[in-house]
C-alpha positions as CSV (number, residue, x, y, z in Angstrom):
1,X,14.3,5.7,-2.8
2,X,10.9,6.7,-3.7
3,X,7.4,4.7,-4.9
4,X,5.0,6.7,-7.0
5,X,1.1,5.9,-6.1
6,X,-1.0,7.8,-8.6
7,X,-2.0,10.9,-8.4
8,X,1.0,12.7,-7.7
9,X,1.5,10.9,-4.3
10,X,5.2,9.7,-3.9
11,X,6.0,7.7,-0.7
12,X,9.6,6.7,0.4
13,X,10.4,2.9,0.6
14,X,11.6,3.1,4.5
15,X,7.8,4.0,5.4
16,X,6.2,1.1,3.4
17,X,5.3,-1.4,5.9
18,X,3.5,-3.8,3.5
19,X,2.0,-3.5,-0.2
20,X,-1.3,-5.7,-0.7
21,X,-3.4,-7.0,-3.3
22,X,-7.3,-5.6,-2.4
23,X,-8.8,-9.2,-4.2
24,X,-6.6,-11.4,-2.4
25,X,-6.5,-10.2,0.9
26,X,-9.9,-9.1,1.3
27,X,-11.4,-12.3,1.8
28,X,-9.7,-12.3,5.3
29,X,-12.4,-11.2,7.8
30,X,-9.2,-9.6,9.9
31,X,-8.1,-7.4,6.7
32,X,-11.5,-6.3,6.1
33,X,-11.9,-4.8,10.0
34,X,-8.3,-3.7,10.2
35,X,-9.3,-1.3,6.9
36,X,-12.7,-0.1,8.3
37,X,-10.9,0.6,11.7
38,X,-8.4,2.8,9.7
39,X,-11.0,4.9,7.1
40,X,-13.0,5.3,10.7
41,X,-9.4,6.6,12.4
42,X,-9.0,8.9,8.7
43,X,-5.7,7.7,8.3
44,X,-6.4,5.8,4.9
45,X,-5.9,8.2,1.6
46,X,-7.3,7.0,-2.1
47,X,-4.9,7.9,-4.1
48,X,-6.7,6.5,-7.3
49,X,-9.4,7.4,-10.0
50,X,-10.6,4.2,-10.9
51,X,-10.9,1.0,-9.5
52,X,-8.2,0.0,-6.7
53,X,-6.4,-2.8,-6.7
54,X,-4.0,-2.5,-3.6
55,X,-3.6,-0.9,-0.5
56,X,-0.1,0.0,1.0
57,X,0.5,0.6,4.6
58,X,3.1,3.0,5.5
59,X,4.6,4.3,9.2
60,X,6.4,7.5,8.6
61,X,9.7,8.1,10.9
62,X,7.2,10.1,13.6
63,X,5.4,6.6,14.1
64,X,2.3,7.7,12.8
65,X,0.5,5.4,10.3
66,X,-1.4,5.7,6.8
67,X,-2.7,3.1,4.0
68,X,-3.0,4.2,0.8
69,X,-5.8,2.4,-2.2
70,X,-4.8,2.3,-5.2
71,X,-5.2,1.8,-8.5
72,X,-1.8,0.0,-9.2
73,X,-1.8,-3.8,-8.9
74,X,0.3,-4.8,-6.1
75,X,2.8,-6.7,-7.9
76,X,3.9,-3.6,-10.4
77,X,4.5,-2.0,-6.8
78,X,6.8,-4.5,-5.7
79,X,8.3,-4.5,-8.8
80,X,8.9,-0.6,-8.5
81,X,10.6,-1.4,-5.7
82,X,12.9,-3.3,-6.5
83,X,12.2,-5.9,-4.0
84,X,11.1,-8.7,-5.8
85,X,14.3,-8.6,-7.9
86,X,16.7,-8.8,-4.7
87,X,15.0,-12.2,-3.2
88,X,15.1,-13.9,-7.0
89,X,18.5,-13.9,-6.9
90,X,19.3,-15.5,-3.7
C-alpha cells in the first residue's frame, strides 16, 4: 500500500519507519539533533507548502534513509494507514 505526503510524493508503507507529530516531539533535545544531523546529511525532503506539522522517517529496501516534513498532521497519516484502526480492535 501506498501513503500520499503532499505534493505529489507517494511513499510505500513498508519504508515508513515512524510518522511524528513536529509540536510534540520537538521539545525533545534528542529529536531536535537527530533532524539537524539529517537536513546536514540532505536526506530530509519538504514535501509541504505551508506550515509542517509532521515528519516521517522512511528506510527504503536498499537501507538508505529519508524524513520527509509535512504539512499533514501526524494523526490523519496514521489514519491513512490504516494502522490506528488494526490496534483499536484488539
Amino acid at each position: 500500500m501506498y501513503l500520499h505526503l503532499g505534493m505529489d510524493k507517494v511513499i510505500t508503507f513498508d519504508d515508513i519507519i515512524g510518522i511524528f507529530d513536529l509540536d510534540t516531539t520537538t521539545v525533545s533535545k534528542n529529536t531536535r539533533n537527530y533532524l539537524a544531523k539529517a537536513e546536514k546529511a540532505g536526506i530530509v525532503e519538504n514535501v509541504c507548502y505551508d506550515l509542517p506539522k509532521s515528519f516521517i522517517v522512511c528506510r527504503n529496501k536498499e537501507g538508505e534513509d529519508k524524513v520527509y516534513i509535512a504539512q499533514i498532521s501526524s494523526t490523519t497519516l496514521q489514519k491513512r494507514t490504516g494502522y490506528v484502526d488494526s490496534i483499536s480492535n484488539l
